[in-house]
Every structure is written in structure tokens, then in C-alpha cells.
C-alpha positions, 0 to 999 in steps of 0.5 A: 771763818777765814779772815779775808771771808769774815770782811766781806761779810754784811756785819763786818761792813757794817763795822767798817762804816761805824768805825769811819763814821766814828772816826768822822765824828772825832774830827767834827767834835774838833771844830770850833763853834761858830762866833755870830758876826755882830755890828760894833756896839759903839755903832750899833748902840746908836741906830735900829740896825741888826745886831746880829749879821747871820752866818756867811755860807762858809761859816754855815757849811763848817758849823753843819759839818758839826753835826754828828747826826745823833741815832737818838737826836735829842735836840728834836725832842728839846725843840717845843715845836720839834722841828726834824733838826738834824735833817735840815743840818744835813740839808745845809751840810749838802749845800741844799740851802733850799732844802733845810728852808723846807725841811724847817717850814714842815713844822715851823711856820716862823723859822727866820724868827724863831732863828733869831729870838727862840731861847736855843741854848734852854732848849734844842741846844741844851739837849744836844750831844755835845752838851749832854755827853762831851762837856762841848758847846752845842752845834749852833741850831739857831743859827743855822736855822736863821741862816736857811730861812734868811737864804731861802727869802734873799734867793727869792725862791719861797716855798710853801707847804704842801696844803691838804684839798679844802675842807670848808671849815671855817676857823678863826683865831684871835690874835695874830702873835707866835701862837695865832701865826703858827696855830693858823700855820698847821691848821691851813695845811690841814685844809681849814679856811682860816682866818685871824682877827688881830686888834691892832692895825699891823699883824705879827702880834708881840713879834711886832709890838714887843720885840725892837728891830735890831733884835727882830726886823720887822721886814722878817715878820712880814715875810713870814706872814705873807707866807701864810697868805700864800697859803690862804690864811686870811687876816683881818686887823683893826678888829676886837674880838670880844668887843668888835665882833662878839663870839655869837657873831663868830658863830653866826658867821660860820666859824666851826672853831675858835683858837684863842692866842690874845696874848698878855699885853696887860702889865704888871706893877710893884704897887710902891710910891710914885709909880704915877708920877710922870715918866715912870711907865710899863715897858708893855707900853714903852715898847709898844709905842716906840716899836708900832707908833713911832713914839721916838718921833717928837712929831708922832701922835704920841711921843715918848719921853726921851729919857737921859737917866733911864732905869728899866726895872727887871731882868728878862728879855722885855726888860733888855729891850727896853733897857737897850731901845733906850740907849739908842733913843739917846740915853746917857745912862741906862741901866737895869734894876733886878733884885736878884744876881745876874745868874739868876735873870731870866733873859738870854745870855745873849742879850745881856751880853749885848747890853753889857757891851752897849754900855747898860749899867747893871744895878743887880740885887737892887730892889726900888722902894719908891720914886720921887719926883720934881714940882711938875710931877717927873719922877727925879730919883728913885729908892733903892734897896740892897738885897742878898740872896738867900735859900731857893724859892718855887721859881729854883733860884735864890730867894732875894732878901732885903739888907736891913737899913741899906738902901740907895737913892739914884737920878733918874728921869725915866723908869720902865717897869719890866716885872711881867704882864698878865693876861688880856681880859677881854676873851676870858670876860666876853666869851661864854663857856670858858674855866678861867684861873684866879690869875685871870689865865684861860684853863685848858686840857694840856694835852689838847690845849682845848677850853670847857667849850669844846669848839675853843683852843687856846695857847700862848700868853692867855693860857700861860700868862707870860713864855718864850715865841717858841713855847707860844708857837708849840701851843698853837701847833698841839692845839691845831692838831687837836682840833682837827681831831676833834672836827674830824670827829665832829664830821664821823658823829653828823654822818 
């Protein structure tokens, strides 16, 4: 065939366009990654503020461009609630800033959060392109999703889902944290009348109680809980599943199927020495009673301590929370105590950057052995084993081994305990039909997230005893598609 026939062939445009789309992707694989805007850490280590600021348009438009819109995008599968990500990047890469808000609420019913507090760089981003094949840095998914979902609330043009017509079949769910909300998301618009029962007296669960706002305002979460109002889920707080309302009364209510998404809000502690002594508390309970009671207020109904030597025990996020809230409630020194290195803590890499630039002081392979305290019982100084690391344990990193005979004593007057929390044992002990674990987590079918009582879900906390929001809010999406399954079987069998 001639040559100048051969080019107007189908396969040879064909041809043409890969090669220009090759060459288009050469030029996006040079553009740098974008840098998330931050306050100063000498101001921002002060005051509750945001310390991230969001991506201007300019910087959300280039970091799109970065993009390659993968054949095969892995980043979708890495996402536990798998949000369509290249699609809502192309959306921003258009300029159709509205339209990435709505590609993002198709499956996610927290975006602006999850774009702030979803560990990105273990998931959607440890599977993109640039990472697995060119050795580059990840297009920043989290915050282009943190920039559609804050541009979609600041233009005030909110959308909501499309909703399946009513079905009349009451749900209800029990707890109102990242697997209630997105649990309560799906099922919504499946056409369920859905209604979640939370404890306390302000909804958002651990995204309230247990994240401060300078990593997660609580004007973000109101946003996305009106949203599911707007999609007639309806809330009720104050209100004790288990104790308040019993699961019979459920029942008798009419409510056809139960999520449970109660969470672990109970806090583990080391057993050592002095860990009753005045000042030394769980950060469950630090955070709780700063972030929801306005504990750092003297004249609160419960004040909090204002420690000026504070030791926050652990290395995850809860523990750089906490580390971090107080410094800015007025801490001189503050620091974590983790048995391990550094590349072993559990938190993001974001956050110990933050705490490191806030002033934290990092005490790793450090383990305490006791606390003393003063003549008025105050914890006065603690203990402090040395460690070193030594073979891998279950959990894949390096076990920490004691150093025989090095041990430390440090001041302090105030000590956080951040070493994990177990599940609430309210539902798994007051509700009937459930298998529940040694560890006090309720079992479930894993494909299904469905309990030994076909009429009960559950996810999050209570059934993993400690995740990410994103893990959380994966479970709730699994088992609400599940139970529509099974209602609609339900229906199929009674006709």
C-alpha cells in the first residue's frame, strides 16, 4: 500500500494519536509535583487554624495536567471506597470544578474530608503510575479532591446524588463516624428511609471527637452531614443504642436492618506503674474532651490539665494529635514516646513532618516503664526504656528490644497514653445474634460486612478494632450494597 493511502488509514490515525498522546505525556511526566500551601508553624503551632490552606485554581489546574489517564488506572482499585479518580481529574483539568464535586460524591459521601485525613500516599497514590513505573511522585489525588470538594461548598452550588424512589424500608444505623455516614450515604440513595442514632450530642463521630481542627474543621463535617440531610438521611443524637433504645424496640419500630458502625472509643493502657496518677490520661479521652467540651476552656464543665512538660505515648495519627493539640494548648516541651524508629510509626508522614516543624520533640526507641508523681498524686516524671530494633514481627516491621540496664528518667506533668483502642462493648454485649471475637470485635462475613444475624451489617472500628476513615467509610459502602441485596431478596421470598 502507498504511503500517502497507508495515513489515512483508521489504524494509522490511530497511531498518530497514541504518539501525540505519548508525546503529551512526556511533557506532563515533567511537571513537578505540587507543594500543599501551609501556615507557618510558628503561628499556626499556636491557634486551632488550618494548617493546610488547599491548592489555588492555578495549582489544581497544573497538578491535573499531571495526570496521564492511565488505560488501566490502578489508583481506582488502591482507593477503598473507589472513587472514578481519573475521571474527576479530567473534570478539573477541563475546568469543570462542579463536575469533579459530583464525579467524587458518585461513591463518596465525604470527599472534603477524605481530601484531608485519608492516608493517600498508602493507597490511590501508592498505586498510581508515576509511583509503580517512573520512580516519580504520585499526581497528588488528596488534594485535588480536597480542592473540588472545598470549591464545590465555597461556590455554594452543593449538589446531591441522584436518589433512587422510596422503597419504605427503614434502616438504622448506630453511630454516626465515617462508616455510619457513608453506610447511610449508599443506602439513601438506594431509596431506604435511613435514619443513624448517635451517642453523643454532635454528629460526625471520631471526625469530630477525635480529629482537632487544624487538621479537620468542624465546619467541613457539618457540610458533609447536611449533605446527607439533603438527601433525607435522618439523624437523632443523645441516643444510646443498647441502652437508650434496645435492639427489640428497633425492631418494633420497624426498622428492617441495622448497620452497626459504634466505633472503638475504648482506650487501651500499658498496665505499668503509675498510670492512675493524676495527669496521666488516654488520648481518647484528651481529644475527646478538648475537641467536643471545650476542656482547654478553665471555665468548661470539664477542664483539662494544661500541661507545660507533655508526653504523648505512641506513634500514630491519634498520638500526633494529641502531641500536637498540646502545644498549642500551651506546652513548653512536648513530645512523643514511641518504642520504635521513626520509619516504623504508624502515622503519616505528613503529620510528623507538621509535628516536627511545630517544635514536637521525638523520644523514638524509648518505651516507659513507670510514672512517679508528686505528694498530691500528679504524675512528676516517668521512666524510660531505651530500645533497639530487632527481626520483623507479624505487624512487618522491626521488633523493638529492650537495651539491658539503659533506662531514662524525664519531667513531665502531663502523659497521653496513644497505644490503640478497642471496640465499644455496648452492641456486641446488649444485642442478641451476634459472633463476636476474643478481642471483643463483632465477626462478619468480609465480602458482605453481614453479622450471624442476617438483619445486621457492621464495619469500621467495631469489626476492625482500629482503621483509617477511608477503611471505615469502604466498609459502609460493601455493606450497604450488601444489604440492598439482601432486602431485595427479602422482598423476592415474601412475593
Amino acid at each position: 500500500m502507498p504511503t500517502q493511502e497507508y495515513l489515512k488509514t483508521e489504524r494509522a490515525q490511530e497511531w498518530r494519536e497514541a504518539l501525540r498522546k505519548t508525546m503529551r505525556n512526556k511533557e506532563r511526566t515533567d511537571i513537578p509535583r505540587v507543594k500543599m500551601p501551609e501556615v507557618d508553624p510558628e503561628i499556626r503551632s499556636h491557634t486551632y487554624d488550618e494548617v493546610n490552606k488547599g491548592l489555588s485554581v492555578e495549582q489544581a489546574l497544573n497538578e491535573s495536567h499531571r495526570c496521564l489517564d492511565c488505560v488501566d488506572p490502578t489508583c481506582i482499585t488502591g482507593c477503598p471506597v473507589e472513587i472514578n479518580i481519573p475521571k474527576f481529574i479530567k473534570n478539573i483539568e477541563r475546568s469543570e470544578f462542579l463536575e469533579a464535586a459530583k464525579a467524587l460524591k458518585e461513591t463518596s459521601a465525604l470527599p472534603a474530608v477524605c481530601g484531608r485525613v485519608c492516608p493517600q500516599e498508602k493507597q490511590c497514590e501508592s498505586q498510581c503510575f508515576y509511583t509503580l513505573k517512573l520512580n516519580k511522585p504520585a499526581v497528588a489525588i488528596g488534594h485535588l479532591e480536597r480542592f473540588a470538594a472545598d470549591f464545590e461548598r465555597e461556590s455554594g452550588n452543593i449538589s446531591i446524588p441522584d436518589i433512587a424512589p422510596a422503597n419504605n424500608i427503614k434502616i438504622a444505623v448506630v453511630g454516626s463516624g465515617p462508616a455510619g455516614l457513608a453506610f447511610a450515604g449508599d443506602a439513601a440513595k438506594m431509596g431506604y428511609d435511613v435514619t443513624v442514632f448517635e451517642a453523643l450530642h454532635d454528629l460526625g463521630g471520631v471526625l469530630r471527637y477525635g480529629i482537632p481542627e487544624f487538621r479537620l474543621p468542624n465546619e467541613i463535617v457539618d457540610v458533609e452531614i447536611n449533605g446527607l440531610k439533603k438527601m433525607g438521611v435522618k439523624f437523632e443524637t443523645n441516643c444510646i443504642i443498647g441502652k437508650t433504645i434496645s435492639q427489640e424496640n428497633l425492631k418494633a419500630d420497624g426498622f428492617k436492618g441495622i448497620f452497626v458502625g459504634s466505633g472503638a472509643g475504648l482506650p487501651n493502657f500499658m498496665n505499668i506503674p503509675g498510670e492512675n496518677l493524676i495527669g496521666v490520661m488516654s488520648c481518647n479521652e484528651y481529644l475527646t474532651r478538648v475537641n467536643l467540651m471545650q476542656a482547654a476552656d478553665p471555665d468548661s464543665d470539664t477542664p483539662v490539665h494544661i500541661g507545660k512538660k507533655v508526653a504523648v505515648i505512641g506513634g500514630g495519627n491519634t498520638a500526633m494529635d494529641g502531641v500536637r493539640t498540646a502545644r498549642r494548648l500551651g506546652a513548653e516541651k512536648a513530645m512523643i514516646v514511641y518504642r520504635r524508629s521513626e520509619e516504623e510509626m504508624p502515622a503519616r508522614i505528613e503529620e510528623i513532618k507538621h509535628a516536627k516543624e511545630e517544635g514536637i520533640e521525638f523520644l523514638t526507641l524509648h518505651n516507659p516503664l513507670r510514672y512517679e508523681g508528686d505528694e498530691k498524686g500528679r504524675v512528676q516524671r516517668m521512666l524510660l526504656q531505651r530500645m533497639e530494633l530487632g527481626e520483623p514481627d507479624a505487624s512487618e516491621r522491626r521488633r523493638p528490644v529492650a537495651i539491658e540496664g539503659d533506662t531514662v528518667w524525664v519531667d513531665v506533668d502531663e502523659v497521653i497514653v496513644s497505644v490503640g483502642v478497642s471496640p465499644n462493648p455496648l452492641i456486641p454485649s446488649s444485642f442478641s445474634g451476634l459472633e463476636v471475637t476474643k478481642w471483643g470485635t463483632i465477626v462478619v462475613n468480609q465480602d458482605t460486612m453481614q453479622t450471624a444475624d442476617e438483619t445486621i451489617f457492621a464495619g469500621g472500628d467495631i469489626v476492625r478494632g482500629g482503621a483509617t476513615v477511608i477503611l471505615a467509610m469502604g466498609d459502609g459502602r460493601k455493606a450497604a450494597k450488601a444489604m440492598d441485596e439482601y432486602m431485595r431478596g427479602q422482598k423476592s421470598e415474601g412475593q
